[in-house]
PyMOL CGO cylinders between C-alpha atoms (Angstrom):
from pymol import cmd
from pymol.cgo import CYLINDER

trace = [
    CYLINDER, -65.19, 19.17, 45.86, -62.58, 21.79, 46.89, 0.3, 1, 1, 1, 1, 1, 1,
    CYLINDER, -62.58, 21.79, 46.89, -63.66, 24.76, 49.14, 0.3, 1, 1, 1, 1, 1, 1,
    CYLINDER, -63.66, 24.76, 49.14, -62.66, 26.96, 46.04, 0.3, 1, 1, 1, 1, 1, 1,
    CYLINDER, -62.66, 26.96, 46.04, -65.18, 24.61, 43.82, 0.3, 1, 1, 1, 1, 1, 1,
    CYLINDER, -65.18, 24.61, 43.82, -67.78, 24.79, 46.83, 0.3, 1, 1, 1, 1, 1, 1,
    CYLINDER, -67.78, 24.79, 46.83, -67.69, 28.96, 47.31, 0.3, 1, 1, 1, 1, 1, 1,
    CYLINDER, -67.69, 28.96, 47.31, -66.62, 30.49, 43.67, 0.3, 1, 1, 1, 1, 1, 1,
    CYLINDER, -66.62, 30.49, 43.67, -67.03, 34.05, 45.62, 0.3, 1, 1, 1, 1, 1, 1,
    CYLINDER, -67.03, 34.05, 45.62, -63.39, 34.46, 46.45, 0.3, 1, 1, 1, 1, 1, 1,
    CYLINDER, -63.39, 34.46, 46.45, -63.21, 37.22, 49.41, 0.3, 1, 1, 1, 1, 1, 1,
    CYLINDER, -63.21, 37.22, 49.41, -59.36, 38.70, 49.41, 0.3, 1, 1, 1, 1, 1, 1,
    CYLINDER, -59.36, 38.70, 49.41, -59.21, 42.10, 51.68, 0.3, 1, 1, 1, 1, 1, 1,
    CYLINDER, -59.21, 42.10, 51.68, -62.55, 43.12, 51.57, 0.3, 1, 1, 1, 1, 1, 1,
    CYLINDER, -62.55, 43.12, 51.57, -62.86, 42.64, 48.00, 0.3, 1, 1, 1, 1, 1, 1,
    CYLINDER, -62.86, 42.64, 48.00, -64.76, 39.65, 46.07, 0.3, 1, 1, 1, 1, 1, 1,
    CYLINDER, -64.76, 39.65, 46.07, -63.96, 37.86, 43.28, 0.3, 1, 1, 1, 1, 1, 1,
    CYLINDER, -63.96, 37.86, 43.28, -66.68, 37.10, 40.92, 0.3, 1, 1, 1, 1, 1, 1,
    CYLINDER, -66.68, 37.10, 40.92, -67.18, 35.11, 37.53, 0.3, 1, 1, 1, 1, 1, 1,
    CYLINDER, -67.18, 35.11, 37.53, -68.87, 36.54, 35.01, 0.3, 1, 1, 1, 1, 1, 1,
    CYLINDER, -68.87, 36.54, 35.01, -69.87, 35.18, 31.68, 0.3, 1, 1, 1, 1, 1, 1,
    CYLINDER, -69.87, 35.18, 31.68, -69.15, 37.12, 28.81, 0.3, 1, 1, 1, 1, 1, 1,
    CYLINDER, -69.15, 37.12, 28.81, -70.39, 35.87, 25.69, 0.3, 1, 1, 1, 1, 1, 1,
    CYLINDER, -70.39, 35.87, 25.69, -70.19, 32.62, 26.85, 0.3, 1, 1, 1, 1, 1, 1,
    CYLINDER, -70.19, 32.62, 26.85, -67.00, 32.45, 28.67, 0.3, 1, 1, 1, 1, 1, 1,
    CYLINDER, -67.00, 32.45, 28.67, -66.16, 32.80, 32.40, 0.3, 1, 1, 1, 1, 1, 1,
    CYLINDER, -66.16, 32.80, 32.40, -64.15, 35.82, 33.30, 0.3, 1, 1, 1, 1, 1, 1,
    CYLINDER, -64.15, 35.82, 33.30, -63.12, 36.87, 36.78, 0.3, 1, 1, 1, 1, 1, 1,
    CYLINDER, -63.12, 36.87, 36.78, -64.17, 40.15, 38.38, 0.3, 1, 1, 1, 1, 1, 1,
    CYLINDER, -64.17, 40.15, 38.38, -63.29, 41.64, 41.21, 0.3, 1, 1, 1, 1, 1, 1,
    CYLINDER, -63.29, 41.64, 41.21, -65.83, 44.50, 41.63, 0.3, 1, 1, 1, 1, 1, 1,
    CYLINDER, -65.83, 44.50, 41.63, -69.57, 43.86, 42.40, 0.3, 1, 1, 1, 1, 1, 1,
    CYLINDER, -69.57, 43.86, 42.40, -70.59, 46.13, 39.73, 0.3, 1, 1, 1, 1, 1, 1,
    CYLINDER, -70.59, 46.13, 39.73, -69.30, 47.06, 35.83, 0.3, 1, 1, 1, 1, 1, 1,
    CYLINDER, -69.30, 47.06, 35.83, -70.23, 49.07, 32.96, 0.3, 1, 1, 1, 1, 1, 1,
    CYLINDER, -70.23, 49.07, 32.96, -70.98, 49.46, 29.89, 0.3, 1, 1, 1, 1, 1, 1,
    CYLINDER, -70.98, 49.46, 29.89, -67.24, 50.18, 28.94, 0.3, 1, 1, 1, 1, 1, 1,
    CYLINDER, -67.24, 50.18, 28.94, -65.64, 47.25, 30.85, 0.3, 1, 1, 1, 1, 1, 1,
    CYLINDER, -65.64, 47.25, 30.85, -67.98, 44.65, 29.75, 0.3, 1, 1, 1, 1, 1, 1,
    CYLINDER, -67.98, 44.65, 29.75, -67.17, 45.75, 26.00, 0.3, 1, 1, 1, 1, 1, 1,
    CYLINDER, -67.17, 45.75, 26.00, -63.40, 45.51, 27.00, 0.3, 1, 1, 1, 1, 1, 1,
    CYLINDER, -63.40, 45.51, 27.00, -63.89, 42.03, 27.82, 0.3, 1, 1, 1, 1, 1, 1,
    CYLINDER, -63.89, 42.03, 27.82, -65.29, 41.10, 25.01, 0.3, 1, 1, 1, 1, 1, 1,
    CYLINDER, -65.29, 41.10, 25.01, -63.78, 42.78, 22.43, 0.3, 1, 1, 1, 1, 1, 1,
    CYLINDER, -63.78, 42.78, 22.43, -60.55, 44.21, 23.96, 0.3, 1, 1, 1, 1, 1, 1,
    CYLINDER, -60.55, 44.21, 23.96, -59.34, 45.68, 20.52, 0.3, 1, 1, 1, 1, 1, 1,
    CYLINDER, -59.34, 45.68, 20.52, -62.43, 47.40, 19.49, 0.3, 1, 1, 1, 1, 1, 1,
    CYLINDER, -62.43, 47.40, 19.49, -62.05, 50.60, 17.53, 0.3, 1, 1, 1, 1, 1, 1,
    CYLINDER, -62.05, 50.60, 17.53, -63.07, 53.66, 20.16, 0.3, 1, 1, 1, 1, 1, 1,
    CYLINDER, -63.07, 53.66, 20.16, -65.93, 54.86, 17.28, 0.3, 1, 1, 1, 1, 1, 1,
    CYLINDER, -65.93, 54.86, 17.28, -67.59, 51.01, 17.11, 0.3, 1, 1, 1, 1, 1, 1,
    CYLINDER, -67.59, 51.01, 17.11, -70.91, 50.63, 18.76, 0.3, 1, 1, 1, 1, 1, 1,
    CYLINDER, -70.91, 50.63, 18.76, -71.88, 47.39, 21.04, 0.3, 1, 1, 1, 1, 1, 1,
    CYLINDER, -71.88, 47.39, 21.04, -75.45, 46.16, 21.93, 0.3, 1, 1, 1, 1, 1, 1,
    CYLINDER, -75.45, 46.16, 21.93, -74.67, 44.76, 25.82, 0.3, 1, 1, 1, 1, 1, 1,
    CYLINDER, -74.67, 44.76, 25.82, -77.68, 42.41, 26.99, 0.3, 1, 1, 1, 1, 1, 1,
    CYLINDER, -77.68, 42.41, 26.99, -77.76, 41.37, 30.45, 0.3, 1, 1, 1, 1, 1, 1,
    CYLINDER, -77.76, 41.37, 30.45, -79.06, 37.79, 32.44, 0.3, 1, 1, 1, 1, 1, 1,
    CYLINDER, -79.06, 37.79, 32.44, -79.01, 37.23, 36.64, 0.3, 1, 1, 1, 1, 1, 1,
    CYLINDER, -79.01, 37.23, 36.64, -77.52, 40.69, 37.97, 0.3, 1, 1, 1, 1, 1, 1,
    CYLINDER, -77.52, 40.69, 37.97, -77.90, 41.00, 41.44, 0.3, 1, 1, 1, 1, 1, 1,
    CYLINDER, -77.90, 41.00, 41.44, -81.10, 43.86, 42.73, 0.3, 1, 1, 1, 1, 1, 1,
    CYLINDER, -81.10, 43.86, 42.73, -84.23, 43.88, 41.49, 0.3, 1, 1, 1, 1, 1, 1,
    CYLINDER, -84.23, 43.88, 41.49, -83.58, 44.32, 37.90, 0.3, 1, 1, 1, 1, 1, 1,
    CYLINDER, -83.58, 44.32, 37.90, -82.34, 40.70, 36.85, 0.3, 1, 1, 1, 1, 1, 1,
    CYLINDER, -82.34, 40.70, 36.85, -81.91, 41.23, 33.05, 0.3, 1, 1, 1, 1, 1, 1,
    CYLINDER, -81.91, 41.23, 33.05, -81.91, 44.26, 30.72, 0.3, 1, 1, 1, 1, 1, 1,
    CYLINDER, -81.91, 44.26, 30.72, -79.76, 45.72, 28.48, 0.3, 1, 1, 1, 1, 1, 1,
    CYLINDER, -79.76, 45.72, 28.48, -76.77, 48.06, 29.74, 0.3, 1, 1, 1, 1, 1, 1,
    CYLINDER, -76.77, 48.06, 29.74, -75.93, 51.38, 27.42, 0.3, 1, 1, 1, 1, 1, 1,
    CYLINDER, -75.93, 51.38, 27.42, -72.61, 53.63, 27.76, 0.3, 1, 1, 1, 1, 1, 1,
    CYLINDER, -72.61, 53.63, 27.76, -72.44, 54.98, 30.66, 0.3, 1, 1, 1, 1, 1, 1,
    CYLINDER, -72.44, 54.98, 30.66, -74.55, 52.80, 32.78, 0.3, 1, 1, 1, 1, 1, 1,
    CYLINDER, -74.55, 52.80, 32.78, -73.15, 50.11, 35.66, 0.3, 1, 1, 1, 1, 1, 1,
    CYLINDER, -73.15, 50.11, 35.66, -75.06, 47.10, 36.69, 0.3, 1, 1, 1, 1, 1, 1,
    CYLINDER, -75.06, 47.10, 36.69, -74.40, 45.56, 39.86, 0.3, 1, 1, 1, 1, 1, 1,
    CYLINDER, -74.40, 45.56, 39.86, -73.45, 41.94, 39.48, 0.3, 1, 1, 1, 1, 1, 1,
    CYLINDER, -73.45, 41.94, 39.48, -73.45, 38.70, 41.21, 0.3, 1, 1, 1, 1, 1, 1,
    CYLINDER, -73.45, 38.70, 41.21, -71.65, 35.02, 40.51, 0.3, 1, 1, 1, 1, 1, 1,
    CYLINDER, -71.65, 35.02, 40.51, -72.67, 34.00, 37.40, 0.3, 1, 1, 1, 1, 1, 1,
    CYLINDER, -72.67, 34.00, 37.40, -74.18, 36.83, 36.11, 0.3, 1, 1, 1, 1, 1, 1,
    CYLINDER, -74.18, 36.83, 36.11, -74.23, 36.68, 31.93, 0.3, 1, 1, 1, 1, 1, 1,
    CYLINDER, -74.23, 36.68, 31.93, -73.50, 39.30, 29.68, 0.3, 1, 1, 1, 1, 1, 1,
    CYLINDER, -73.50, 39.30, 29.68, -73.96, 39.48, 25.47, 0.3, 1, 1, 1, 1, 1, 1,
    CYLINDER, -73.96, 39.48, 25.47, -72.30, 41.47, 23.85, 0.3, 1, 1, 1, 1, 1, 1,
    CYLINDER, -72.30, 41.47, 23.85, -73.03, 41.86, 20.21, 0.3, 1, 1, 1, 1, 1, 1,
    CYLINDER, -73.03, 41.86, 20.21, -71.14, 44.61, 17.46, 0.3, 1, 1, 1, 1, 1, 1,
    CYLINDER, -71.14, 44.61, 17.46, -74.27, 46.93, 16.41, 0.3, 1, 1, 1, 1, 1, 1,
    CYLINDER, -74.27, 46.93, 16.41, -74.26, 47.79, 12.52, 0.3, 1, 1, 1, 1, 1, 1,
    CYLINDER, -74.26, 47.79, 12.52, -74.97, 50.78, 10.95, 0.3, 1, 1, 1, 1, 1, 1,
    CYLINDER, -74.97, 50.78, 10.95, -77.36, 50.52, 8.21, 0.3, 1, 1, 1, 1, 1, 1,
]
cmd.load_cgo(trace, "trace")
């Protein structure tokens, strides 16, 4: 196993490197929080500004675990943490 295998948490002046999972797939982050706004970006990164997301939450770092994140809210994250980020319909 290679010492990058062994610590995923990738510390390069002062900052960390994360992985995230975004609706299912592992994207790097180098922030120990996000928002609303970036997680969309990730997962969508040509949404139209006027479309609405749903953003679900799994294994954030603090005492709230899971949840659901709404624009303008951050959630402080930790390796591995999971996002889900669904298109919400109008009906």
């Amino acid at each position: 196993m290679s010492e990058e295998q062994a610590h995923p948490e990738k510390e390069e002046h002062g900052k960390k490197e994360f992985t995230i999972i975004v609706n299912s797939t592992p994207k790097p982050w180098n922030d120990d929080e996000i928002s609303y706004d970036q997680v969309v970006k990730l997962a969508f990164p040509n949404a139209a500004p006027n479309e609405e997301f749903t953003v679900a939450y799994t294994m954030a770092e603090g005492k709230k675990k899971d949840g659901n994140l709404v624009k303008g809210q951050k959630v402080r994250i930790t390796n591995g943490t999971s996002f889900d980020v669904d298109k919400t319909t109008n009906s």
